[in-house]
C-alpha positions as CSV (number, residue, x, y, z in Angstrom):
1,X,0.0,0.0,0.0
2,X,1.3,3.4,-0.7
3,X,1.9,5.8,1.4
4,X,-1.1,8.1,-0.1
5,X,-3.3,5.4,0.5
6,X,-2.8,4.7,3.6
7,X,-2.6,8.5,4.3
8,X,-6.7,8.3,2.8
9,X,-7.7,5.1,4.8
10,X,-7.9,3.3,1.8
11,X,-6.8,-0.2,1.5
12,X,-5.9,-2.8,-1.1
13,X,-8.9,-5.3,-0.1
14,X,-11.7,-1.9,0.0
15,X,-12.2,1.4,-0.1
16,X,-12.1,4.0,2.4
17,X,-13.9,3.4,5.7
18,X,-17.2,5.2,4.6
19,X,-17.3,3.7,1.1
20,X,-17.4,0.4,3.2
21,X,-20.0,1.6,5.8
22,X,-22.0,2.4,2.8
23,X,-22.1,-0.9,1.0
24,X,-22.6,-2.4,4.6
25,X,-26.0,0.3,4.6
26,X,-26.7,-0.9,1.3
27,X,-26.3,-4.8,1.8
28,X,-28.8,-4.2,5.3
29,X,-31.3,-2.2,3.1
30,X,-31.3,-5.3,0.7
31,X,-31.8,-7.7,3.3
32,X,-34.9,-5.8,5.0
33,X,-36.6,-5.5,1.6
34,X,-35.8,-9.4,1.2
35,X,-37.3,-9.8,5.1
36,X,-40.4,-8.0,4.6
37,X,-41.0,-9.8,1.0
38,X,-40.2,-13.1,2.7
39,X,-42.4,-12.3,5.4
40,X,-45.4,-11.6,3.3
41,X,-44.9,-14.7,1.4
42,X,-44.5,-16.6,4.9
43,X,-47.8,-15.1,6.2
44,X,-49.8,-15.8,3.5
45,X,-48.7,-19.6,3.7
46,X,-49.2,-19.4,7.3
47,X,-52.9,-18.0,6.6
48,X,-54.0,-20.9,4.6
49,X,-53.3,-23.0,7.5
50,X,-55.3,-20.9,10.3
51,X,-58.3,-20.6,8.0
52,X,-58.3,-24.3,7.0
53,X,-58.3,-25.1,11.0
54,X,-60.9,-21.5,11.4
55,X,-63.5,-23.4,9.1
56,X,-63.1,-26.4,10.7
57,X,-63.9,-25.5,14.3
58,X,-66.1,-22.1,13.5
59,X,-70.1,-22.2,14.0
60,X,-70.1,-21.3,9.9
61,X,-67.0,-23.2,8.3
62,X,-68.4,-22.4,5.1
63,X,-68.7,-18.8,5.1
64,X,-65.5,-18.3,7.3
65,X,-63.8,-20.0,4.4
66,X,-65.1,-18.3,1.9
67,X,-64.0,-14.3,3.9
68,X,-60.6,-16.4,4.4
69,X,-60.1,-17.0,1.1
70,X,-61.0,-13.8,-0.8
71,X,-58.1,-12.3,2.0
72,X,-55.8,-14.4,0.7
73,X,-56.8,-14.4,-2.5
74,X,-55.9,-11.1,-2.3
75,X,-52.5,-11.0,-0.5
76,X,-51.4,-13.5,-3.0
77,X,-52.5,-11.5,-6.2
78,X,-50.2,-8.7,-4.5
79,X,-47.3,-11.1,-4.0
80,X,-47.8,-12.2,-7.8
81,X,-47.4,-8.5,-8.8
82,X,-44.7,-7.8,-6.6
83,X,-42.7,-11.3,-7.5
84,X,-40.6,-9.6,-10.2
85,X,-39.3,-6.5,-8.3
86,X,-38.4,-9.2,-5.4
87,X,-36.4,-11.4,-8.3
88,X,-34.6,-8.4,-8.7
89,X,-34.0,-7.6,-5.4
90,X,-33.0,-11.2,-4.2
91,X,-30.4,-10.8,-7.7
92,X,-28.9,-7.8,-6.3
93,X,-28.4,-9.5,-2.9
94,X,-27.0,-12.6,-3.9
95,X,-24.3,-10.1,-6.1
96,X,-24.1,-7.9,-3.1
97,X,-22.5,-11.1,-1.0
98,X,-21.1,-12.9,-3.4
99,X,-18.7,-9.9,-3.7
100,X,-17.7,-10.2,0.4
């Protein structure tokens, strides 16, 4: 390393130490998009269970299945819309870590 570059905090591996706090900012931004995208997915999975066991045990299965449904329905048309950005987003990731 030459003396100029160590004189700026650079180093051979990275850049200086706030370029590297920024790409760590950037890398937790990714991964709380991913979390919350993940999540969604997860609690729509997770819904289809509750309202299966909801009609089940409920006074009015049927209808309680039917309100469940259209909710889900719903959440999962959203998901659908939302699958390419999160492709996108779980791309930039994967290049984001690949390259620690």
């Amino acid at each position: 390393m030459t003396g100029q570059a160590q004189y700026r905090g650079d180093t051979e591996e990275g850049g200086t130490p706030a370029e590297e706090e920024a790409e760590r900012d950037a890398a937790k931004r990714a991964v709380k998009k991913l979390q919350e995208k993940l999540g969604d997915a997860n609690d729509v999975r997770m819904s289809r269970d509750l309202l299966a066991e909801l009609a089940r045990t409920g006074t009015d299965g049927a209808a309680v299945a039917r309100a469940g449904r259209a909710v889900i329905d719903w959440h999962r048309r959203r998901l659908k819309r939302a699958e390419g950005k999160t492709e996108k987003q779980l791309a930039k990731f994967r290049k984001k870590v690949s390259s620690w």
